[in-house]
KEKE-3310 file (N, C-alpha, C; in steps of 0.2 Angstrom, whole numbers, plus 5000, padded with zeros to 4 digits):
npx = (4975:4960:4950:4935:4939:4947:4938:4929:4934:4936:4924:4919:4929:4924:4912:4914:4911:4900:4898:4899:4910:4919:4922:4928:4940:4944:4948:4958:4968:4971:4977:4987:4996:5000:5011:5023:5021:5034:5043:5046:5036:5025:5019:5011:5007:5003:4995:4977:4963:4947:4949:4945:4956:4972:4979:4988:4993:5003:5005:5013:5017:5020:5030:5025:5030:5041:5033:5020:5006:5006:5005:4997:5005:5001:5004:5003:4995:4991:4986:4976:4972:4956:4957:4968:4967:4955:4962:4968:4963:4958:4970:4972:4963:4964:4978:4992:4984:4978:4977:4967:4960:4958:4946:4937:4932:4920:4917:4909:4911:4914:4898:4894:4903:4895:4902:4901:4888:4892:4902:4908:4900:4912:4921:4917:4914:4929:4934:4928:4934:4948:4944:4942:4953:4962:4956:4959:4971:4974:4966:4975:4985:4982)
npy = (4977:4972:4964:4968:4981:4989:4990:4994:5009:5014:5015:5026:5036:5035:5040:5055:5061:5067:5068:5059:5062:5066:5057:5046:5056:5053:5039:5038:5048:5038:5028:5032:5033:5019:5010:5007:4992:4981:4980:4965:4957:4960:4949:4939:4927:4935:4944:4948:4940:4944:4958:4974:4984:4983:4973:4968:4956:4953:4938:4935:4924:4923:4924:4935:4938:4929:4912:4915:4916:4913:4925:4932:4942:4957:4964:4974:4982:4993:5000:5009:5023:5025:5012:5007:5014:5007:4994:4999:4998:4985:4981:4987:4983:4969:4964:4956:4950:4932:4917:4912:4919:4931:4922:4920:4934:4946:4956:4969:4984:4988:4986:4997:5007:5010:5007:4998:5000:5013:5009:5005:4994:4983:4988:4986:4972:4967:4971:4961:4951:4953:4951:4937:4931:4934:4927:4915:4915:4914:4903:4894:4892:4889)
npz = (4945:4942:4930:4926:4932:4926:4913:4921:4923:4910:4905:4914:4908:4894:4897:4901:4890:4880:4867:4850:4842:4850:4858:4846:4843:4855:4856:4843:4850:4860:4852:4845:4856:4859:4861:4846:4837:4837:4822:4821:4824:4814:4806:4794:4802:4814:4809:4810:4804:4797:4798:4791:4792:4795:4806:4820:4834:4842:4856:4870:4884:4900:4915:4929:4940:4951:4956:4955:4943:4925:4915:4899:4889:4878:4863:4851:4835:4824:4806:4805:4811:4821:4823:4829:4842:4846:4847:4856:4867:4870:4875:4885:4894:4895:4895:4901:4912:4916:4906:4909:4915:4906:4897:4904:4907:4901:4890:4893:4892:4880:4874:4883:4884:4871:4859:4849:4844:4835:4827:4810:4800:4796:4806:4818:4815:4815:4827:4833:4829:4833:4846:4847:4841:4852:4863:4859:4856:4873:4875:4870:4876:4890)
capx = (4968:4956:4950:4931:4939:4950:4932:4924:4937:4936:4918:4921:4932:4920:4905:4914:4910:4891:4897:4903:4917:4925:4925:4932:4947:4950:4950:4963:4973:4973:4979:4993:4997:5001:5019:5022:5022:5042:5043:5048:5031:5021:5020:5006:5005:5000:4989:4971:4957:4940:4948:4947:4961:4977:4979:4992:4993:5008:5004:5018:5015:5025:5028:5025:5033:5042:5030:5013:5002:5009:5000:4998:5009:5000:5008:4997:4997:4987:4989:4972:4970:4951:4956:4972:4962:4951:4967:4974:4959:4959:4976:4972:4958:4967:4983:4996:4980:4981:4974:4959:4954:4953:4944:4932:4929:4914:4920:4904:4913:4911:4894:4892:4902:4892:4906:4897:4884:4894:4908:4904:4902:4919:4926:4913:4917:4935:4933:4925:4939:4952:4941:4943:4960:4963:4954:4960:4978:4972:4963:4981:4990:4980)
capy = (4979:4966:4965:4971:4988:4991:4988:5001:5014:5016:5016:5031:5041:5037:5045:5061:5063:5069:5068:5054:5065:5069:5049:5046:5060:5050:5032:5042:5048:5030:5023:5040:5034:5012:5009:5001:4985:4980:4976:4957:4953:4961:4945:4935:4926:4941:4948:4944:4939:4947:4966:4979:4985:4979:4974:4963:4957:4947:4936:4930:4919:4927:4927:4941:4936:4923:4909:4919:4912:4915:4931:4933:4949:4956:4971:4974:4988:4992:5004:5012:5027:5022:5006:5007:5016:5001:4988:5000:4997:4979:4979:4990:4978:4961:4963:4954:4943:4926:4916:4910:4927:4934:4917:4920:4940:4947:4963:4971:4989:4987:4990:5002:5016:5013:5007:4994:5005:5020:5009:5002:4985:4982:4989:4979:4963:4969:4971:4953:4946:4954:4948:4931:4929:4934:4920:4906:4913:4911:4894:4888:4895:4888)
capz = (4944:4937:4921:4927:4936:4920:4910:4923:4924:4903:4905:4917:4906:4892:4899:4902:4883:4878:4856:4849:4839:4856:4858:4841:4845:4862:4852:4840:4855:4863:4847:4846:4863:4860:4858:4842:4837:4833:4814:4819:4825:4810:4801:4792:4809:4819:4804:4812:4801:4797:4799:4785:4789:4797:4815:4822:4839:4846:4860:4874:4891:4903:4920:4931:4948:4953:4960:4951:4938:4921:4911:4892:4888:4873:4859:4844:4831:4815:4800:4805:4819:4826:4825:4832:4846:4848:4848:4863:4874:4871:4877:4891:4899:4894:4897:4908:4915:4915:4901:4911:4917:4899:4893:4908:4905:4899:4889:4893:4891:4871:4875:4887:4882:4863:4854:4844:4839:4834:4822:4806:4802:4797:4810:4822:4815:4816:4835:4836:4827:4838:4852:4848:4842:4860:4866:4853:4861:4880:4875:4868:4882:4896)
cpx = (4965:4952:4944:4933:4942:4942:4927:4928:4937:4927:4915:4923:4928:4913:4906:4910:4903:4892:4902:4910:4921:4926:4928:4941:4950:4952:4957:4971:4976:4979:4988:4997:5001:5008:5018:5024:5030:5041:5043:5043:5024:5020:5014:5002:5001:4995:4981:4966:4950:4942:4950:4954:4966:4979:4984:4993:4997:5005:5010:5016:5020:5023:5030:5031:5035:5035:5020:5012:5006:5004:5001:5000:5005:5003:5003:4998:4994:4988:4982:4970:4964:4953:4962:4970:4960:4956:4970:4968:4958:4965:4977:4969:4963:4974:4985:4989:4981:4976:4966:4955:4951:4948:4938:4931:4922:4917:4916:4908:4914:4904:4891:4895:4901:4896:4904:4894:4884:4900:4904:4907:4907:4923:4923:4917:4924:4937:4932:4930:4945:4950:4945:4948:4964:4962:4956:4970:4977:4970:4972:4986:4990:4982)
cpy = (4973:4969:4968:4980:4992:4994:4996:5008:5017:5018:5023:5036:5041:5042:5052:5065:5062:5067:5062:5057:5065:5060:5046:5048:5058:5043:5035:5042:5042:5027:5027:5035:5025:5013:5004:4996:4985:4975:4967:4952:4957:4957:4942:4931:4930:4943:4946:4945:4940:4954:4970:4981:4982:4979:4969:4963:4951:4947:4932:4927:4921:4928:4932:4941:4928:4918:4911:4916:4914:4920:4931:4940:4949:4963:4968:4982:4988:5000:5009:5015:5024:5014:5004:5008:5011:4996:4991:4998:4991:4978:4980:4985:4972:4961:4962:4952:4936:4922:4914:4916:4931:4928:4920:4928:4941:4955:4969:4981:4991:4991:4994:5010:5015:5012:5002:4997:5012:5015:5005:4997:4979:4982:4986:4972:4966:4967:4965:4949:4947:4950:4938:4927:4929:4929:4914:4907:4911:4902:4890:4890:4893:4881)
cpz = (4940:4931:4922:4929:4931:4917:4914:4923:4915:4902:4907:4911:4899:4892:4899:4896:4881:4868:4855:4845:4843:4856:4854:4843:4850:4859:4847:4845:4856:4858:4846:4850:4864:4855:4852:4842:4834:4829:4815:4820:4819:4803:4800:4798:4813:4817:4808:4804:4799:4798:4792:4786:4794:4801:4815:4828:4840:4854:4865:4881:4895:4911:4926:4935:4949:4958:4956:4945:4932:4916:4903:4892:4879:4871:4854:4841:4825:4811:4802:4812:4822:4829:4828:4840:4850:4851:4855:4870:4876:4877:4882:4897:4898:4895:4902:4914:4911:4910:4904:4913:4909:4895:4897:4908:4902:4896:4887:4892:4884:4871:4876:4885:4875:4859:4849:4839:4836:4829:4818:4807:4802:4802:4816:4822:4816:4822:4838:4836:4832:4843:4850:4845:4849:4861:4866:4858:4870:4880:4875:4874:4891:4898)
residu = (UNK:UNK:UNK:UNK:UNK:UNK:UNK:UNK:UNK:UNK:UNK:UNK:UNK:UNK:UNK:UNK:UNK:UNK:UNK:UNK:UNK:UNK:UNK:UNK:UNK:UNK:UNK:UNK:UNK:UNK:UNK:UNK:UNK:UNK:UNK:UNK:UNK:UNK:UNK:UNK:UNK:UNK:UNK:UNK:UNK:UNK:UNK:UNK:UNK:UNK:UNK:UNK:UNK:UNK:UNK:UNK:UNK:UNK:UNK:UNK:UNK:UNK:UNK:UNK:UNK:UNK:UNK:UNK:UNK:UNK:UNK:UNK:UNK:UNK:UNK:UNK:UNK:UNK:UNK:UNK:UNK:UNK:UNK:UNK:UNK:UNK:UNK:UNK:UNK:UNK:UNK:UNK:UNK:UNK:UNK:UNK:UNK:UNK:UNK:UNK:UNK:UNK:UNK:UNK:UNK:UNK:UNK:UNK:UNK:UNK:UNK:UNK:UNK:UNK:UNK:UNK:UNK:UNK:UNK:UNK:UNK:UNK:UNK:UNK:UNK:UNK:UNK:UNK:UNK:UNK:UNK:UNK:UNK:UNK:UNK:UNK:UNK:UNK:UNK:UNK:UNK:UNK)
# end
C-alpha cells in the first residue's frame, strides 16, 4: 500500500468516531496493540527530542526483496498510552517505505482526522518531533 492509501484508510477508521473520547480510547488501543520496542534499542540514541514524554524510535534500511529498493524498517515505543497510540500510526503510514517516499509524503492525516487540534501542545510538538526525526533518518539513509 502507498503511504497516501494507508493515510486514507486511518482517515476512514477515524471518522467512524463522532466524540473525541472514542478516538482517544482508539489511539489507546493502537498503542495497546504496537509490539514493544526490545530493551537494546531504548537508548539515549533512540530517545527523540522535544517530547514530554518518552518515545523512542529505532530506524533500520532494510531490504524487502531481492532486487527492490531498500525500505526504512521502523520500531518505536514510549512510556505514554495516547502517545504510544500516536507512535503506532506513524509507524503504520511510514513504515517499510523507501526513504524517499517518506521524505516526499505529505502526512496530511494529522490533520484531517483533528489530531493536532484535539492534543496538547506538548503532545503536538511531540508529534512534530517524531515527524522529523523520521525524516532526518530517511534523509541519512537516502
Amino acid at each position: 500500500m502507498t503511504i497516501n492509501e494507508i493515510q486514507d484508510e486511518i482517515i476512514e477508521e477515524f471518522e467512524g468516531f463522532d466524540d473525541w473520547m472514542d478516538k482517544y480510547q482508539m489511539l489507546i488501543d493502537l498503542g495497546n496493540d504496537l509490539e514493544p520496542l526490545p530493551e537494546q534499542y531504548k537508548t539515549e540514541q533512540n530517545l527523540i527530542d522535544g517530547c514530554q514524554s518518552r518515545v523512542w524510535v529505532q530506524c533500520d534500511l532494510v531490504h524487502a526483496a531481492e532486487g527492490d529498493a531498500p525500505v526504512m524498517h521502523l520500531q518505536a515505543d514510549s512510556d505514554a498510552l495516547i502517545v504510544k497510540g500516536i507512535v503506532a500510526l506513524l509507524l503504520r503510514v511510514l513504515n517499510d517505505h523507501t526513504p524517499q517516499e517518506i521524505l516526499d509524503a505529505d502526512l496530511y492525516f494529522i490533520e484531517r482526522i483533528g489530531l493536532r487540534e484535539h492534543l496538547s501542545p506538548t503532545r503536538s510538538n511531540g508529534l512534530l518531533a517524531m515527524v522529523r526525526q523520521i525524516r532526518a533518518y530517511a534523509i541519512a539513509m537516502r
